[in-house]
LUMTIGU-82713 format. One line per field, with one value per residue (C-alpha): residue number from 1; residue in three letters; y, z, x. Coordinates in steps of 0.5 Angstrom, whole numbers. Layout:
<nodes>
tifi <- NUM ...
torke <- ALA ...
c2 <- Y ...
c3 <- Z ...
c1 <- X ...
</nodes>
This chain:
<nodes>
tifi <- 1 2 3 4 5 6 7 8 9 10 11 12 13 14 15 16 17 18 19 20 21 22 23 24 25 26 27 28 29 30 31 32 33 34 35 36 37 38 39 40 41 42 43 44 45 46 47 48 49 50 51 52 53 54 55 56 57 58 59 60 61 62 63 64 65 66 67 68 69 70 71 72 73 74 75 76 77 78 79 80 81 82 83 84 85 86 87 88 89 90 91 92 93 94 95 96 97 98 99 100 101 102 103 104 105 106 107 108 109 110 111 112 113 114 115 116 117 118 119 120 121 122 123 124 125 126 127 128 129 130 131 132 133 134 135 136 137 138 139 140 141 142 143 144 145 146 147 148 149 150 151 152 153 154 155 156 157 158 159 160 161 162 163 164 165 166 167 168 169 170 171 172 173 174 175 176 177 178 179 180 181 182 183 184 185 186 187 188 189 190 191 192 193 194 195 196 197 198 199 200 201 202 203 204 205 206 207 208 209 210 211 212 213 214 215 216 217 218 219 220 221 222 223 224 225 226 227 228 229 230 231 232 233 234 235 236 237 238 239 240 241 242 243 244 245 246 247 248 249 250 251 252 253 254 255 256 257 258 259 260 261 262 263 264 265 266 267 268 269 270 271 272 273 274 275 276 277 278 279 280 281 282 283 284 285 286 287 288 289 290 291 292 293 294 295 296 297 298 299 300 301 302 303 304 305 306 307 308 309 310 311 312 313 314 315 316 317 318 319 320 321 322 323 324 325 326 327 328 329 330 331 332 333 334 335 336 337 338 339 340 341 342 343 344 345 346 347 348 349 350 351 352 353 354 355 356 357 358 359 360 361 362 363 364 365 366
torke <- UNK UNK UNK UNK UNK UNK UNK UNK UNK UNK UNK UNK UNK UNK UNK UNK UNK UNK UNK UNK UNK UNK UNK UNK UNK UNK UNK UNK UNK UNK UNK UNK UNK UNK UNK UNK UNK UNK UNK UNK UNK UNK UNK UNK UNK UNK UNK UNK UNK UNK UNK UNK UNK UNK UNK UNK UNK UNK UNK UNK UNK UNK UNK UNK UNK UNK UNK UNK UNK UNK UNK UNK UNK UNK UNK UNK UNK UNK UNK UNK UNK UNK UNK UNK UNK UNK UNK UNK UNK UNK UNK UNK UNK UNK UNK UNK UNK UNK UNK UNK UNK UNK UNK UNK UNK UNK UNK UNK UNK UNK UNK UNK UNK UNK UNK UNK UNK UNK UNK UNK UNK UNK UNK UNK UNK UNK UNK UNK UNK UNK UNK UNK UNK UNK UNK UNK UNK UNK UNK UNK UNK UNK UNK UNK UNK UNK UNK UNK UNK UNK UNK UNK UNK UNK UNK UNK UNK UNK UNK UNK UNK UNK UNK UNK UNK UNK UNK UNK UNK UNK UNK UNK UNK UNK UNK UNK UNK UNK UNK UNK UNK UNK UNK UNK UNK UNK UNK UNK UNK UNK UNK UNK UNK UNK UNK UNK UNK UNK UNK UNK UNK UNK UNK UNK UNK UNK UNK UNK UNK UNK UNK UNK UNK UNK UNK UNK UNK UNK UNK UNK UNK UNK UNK UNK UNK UNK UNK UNK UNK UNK UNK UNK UNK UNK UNK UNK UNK UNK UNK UNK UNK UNK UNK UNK UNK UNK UNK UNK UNK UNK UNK UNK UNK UNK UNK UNK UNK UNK UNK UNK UNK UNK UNK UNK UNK UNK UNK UNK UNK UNK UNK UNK UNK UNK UNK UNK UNK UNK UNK UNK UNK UNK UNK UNK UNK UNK UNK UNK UNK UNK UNK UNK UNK UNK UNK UNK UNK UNK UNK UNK UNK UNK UNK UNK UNK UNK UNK UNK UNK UNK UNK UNK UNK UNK UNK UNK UNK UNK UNK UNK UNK UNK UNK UNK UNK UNK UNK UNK UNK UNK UNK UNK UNK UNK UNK UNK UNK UNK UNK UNK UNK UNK UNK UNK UNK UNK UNK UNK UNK UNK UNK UNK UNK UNK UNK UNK UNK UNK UNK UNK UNK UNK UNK UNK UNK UNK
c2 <- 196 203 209 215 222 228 231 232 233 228 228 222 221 216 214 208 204 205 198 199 204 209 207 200 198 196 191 193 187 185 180 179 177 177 182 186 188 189 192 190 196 195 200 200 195 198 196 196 194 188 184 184 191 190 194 191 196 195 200 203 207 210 212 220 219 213 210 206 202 204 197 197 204 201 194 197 203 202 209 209 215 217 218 225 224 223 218 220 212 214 210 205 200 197 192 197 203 208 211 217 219 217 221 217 218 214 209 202 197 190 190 190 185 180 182 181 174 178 183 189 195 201 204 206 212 214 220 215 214 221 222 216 212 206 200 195 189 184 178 178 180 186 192 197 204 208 215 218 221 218 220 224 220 216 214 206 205 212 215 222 220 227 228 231 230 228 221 215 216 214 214 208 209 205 204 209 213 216 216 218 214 212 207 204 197 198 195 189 184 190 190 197 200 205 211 209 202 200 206 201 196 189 182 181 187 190 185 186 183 184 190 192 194 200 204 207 204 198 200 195 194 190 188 185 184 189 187 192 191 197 200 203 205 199 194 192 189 183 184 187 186 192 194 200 205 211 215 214 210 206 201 195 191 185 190 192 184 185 190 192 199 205 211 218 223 228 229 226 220 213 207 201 195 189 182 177 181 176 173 177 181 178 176 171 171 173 170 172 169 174 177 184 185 190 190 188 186 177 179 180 182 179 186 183 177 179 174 168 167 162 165 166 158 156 159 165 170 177 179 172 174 171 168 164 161 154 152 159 166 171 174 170 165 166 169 162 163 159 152 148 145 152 151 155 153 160 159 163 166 165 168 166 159 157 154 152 153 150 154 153 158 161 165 172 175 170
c3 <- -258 -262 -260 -260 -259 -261 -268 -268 -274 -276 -281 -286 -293 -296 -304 -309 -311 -319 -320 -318 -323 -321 -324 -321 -315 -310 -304 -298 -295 -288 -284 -282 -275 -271 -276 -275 -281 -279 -284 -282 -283 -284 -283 -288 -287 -282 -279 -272 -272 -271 -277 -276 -276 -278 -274 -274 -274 -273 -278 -274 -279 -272 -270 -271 -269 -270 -265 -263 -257 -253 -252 -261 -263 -258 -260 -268 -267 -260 -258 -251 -252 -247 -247 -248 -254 -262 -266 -274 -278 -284 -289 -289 -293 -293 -299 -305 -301 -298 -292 -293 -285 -280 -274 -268 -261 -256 -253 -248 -253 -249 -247 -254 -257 -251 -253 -260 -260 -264 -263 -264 -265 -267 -269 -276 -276 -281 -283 -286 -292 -294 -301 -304 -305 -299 -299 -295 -298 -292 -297 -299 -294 -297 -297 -303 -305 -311 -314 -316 -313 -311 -316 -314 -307 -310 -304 -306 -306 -305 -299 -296 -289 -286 -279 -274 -275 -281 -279 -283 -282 -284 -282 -279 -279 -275 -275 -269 -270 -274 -272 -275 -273 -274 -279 -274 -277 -269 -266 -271 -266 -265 -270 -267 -261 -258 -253 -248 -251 -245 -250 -256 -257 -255 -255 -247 -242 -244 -240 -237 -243 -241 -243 -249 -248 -249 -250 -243 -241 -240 -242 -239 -244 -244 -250 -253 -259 -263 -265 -270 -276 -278 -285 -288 -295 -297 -294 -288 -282 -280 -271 -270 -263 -259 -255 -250 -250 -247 -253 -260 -263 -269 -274 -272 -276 -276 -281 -284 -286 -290 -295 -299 -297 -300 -297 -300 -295 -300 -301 -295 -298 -297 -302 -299 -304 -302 -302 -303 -304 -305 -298 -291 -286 -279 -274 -269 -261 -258 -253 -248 -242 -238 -234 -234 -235 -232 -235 -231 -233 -232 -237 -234 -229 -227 -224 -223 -225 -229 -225 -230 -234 -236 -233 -226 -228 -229 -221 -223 -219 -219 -216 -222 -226 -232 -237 -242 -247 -249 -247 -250 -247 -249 -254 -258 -258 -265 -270 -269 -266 -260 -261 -264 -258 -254 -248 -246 -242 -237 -235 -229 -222 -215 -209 -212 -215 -223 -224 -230 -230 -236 -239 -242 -247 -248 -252 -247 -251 -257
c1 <- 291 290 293 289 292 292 294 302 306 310 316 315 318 318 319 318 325 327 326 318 313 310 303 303 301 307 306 309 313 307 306 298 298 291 288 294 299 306 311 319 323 331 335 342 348 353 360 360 353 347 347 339 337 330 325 317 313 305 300 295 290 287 294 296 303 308 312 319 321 326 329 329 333 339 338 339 343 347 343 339 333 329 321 322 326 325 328 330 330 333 337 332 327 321 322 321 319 325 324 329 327 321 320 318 316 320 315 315 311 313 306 303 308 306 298 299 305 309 314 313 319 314 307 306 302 297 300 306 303 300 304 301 295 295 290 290 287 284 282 290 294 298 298 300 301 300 301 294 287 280 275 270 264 259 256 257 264 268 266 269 273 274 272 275 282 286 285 280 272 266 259 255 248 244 235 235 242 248 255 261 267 274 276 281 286 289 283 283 279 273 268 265 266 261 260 255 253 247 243 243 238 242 240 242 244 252 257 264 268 275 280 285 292 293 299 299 294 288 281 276 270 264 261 253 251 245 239 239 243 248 250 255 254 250 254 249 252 248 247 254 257 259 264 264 269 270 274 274 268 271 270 275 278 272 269 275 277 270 273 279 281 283 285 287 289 290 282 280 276 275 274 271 271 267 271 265 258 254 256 253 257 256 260 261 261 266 270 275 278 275 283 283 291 296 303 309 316 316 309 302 299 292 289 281 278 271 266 263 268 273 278 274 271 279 282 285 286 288 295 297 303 302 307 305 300 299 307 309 312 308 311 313 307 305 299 295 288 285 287 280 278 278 283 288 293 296 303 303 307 303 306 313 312 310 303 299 291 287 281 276 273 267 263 262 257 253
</nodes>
């Protein structure tokens, strides 16, 4: 789900309210959903205007512009924009914290609400924070801001995170190799995603996994599980499951939960502070239905069914339109996982007529 682009300014000013201290921490109202921290932006109460105007906005460390959907401007402004155009939020509040003006770009984000089970109105980049101290702490679901700077890097807990844009990065050494990737909340159901995936050292050949939902476009990805151990710092990643992409290689949201987080952009460095040092860092299979989605108004798509999966195994076809999961729309299906028993139940269209099928879910790459 992260978006990757180019570096492009973008004008974010945001202050603490008075009844806050500037040397505290303050927490951010957020929702965790799936590995995801949505932030509700509530826009000042005006006459003529929905009483709801709050806006949920999804945080991406690994988003370099933050954007808005079209459908949610109007629904909270009464004003339609355009995909060219830029939406100026001012006058709003996400708790505490005053947004006195965010620019956004103006972006179809349906298919990511639907992806997610939860609506989202916009993506917040990680330059929106940049005049405070941001930390995202995993094992308590908040995150905070604070006025100060990063000490100097010490190898263990603070790190540099300059790379090659002012977004978060870090170094992932492996026994036979050395990557620098992004630090990436967007991609919360990843642990690493890497370029060429079939030169690691894996326990089983890389095989088609599914895809991710991008913001213009579906990225299938196949995945496996290293033999090797990777490291960050001293935090030793016990056989991490790998992702394939053709992009960015990042450090996903599997790792990320492990650690509280804290970034200053203005001297680009990184503190990671390990929730439970005495307990290992390892990562459970993955498991995915096994359908490759395509947007589409009524939900999704099936494009291509990957063959021995779930989805292959339970009926589904490509040219499926899919509309929801276990009883519910999709996007407004939830935050909860898979059910315990690892079924999913597909509300879907075939050739105009609405049908259920059962799968039973299995681990893709143990």
């Amino acid at each position: 789900m992260s978006i990757h682009h180019a570096l492009l300014a973008i004008a974010s000013f945001l202050s603490i309210g008075s009844a806050a201290s500037a040397a505290d921490p303050v927490v951010i109202p957020t929702v965790i959903c799936r590995g995801y921290f949505l932030i509700p932006i509530t826009l000042a109460p005006r006459e003529g205007y929905p009483a709801d105007r709050t806006l949920w906005f999804l945080h991406d460390t690994g988003a370099s512009s933050s954007y808005v959907d079209p459908d949610s401007i109007e629904r909270v402004s009464g004003i339609r924009l355009g995909a060219r155009d830029r939406a100026n939020i001012r006058d709003a509040q996400a708790g505490p914290v005053a947004i006195n003006r965010l620019q956004a770009r103006v972006g179809q984000l349906d298919h990511l609400a639907r992806a997610l089970g939860h609506p989202i109105d916009g993506i917040l980049s990680f330059g929106a924070f940049s005049d405070y101290l941001l930390t995202l702490d995993y094992e308590n679901g908040e995150m905070r801001l604070e006025e100060g700077r990063l000490p100097q890097p010490d190898g263990e807990t603070v790190f540099n995170a300059d790379g090659p844009d002012y977004r978060p990065w870090m170094v992932v050494e492996f026994p036979d190799r050395r990557r620098r990737m992004l630090i990436d909340s967007g991609a919360a159901m990843t642990s690493l995603a890497v370029r060429r995936i079939d030169l690691y050292d894996t326990f089983e050949p890389p095989r088609p996994t599914g895809a991710s939902m991008r913001l213009r476009e579906v990225e299938e990805r196949s995945g496996a599980r290293s033999r090797l151990n990777a490291r960050i710092g001293r935090n030793q990643l016990i056989t991490p499951t790998l992702q394939s992409t053709p992009g960015t290689e990042l450090i996903g949201g599997e790792v990320m939960r492990h650690f509280t987080w804290t970034f200053d952009q203005a001297t680009e460095r990184v503190r990671m502070v390990r929730h439970h040092p005495e307990t290992p860092i390892t990562f459970e299979p993955d498991y995915d239905h096994g359908m490759v989605f395509e947007p589409h108004p009524l939900g999704y798509r099936v494009g291509s069914v990957i063959a021995d999966t779930p989805a292959s195994r339970g009926g589904i076809q490509a040219g499926d339109i899919v509309t929801g999961f276990n009883g519910d729309s999709l996007d407004v299906r939830g935050c909860d996982g898979p059910p315990p028993d690892n079924t999913l139940v597909v509300s879907l269209i075939r050739n105009g007529q609405a049908m259920t099928l059962t799968l039973v879910l299995f681990a893709l790459v143990e």
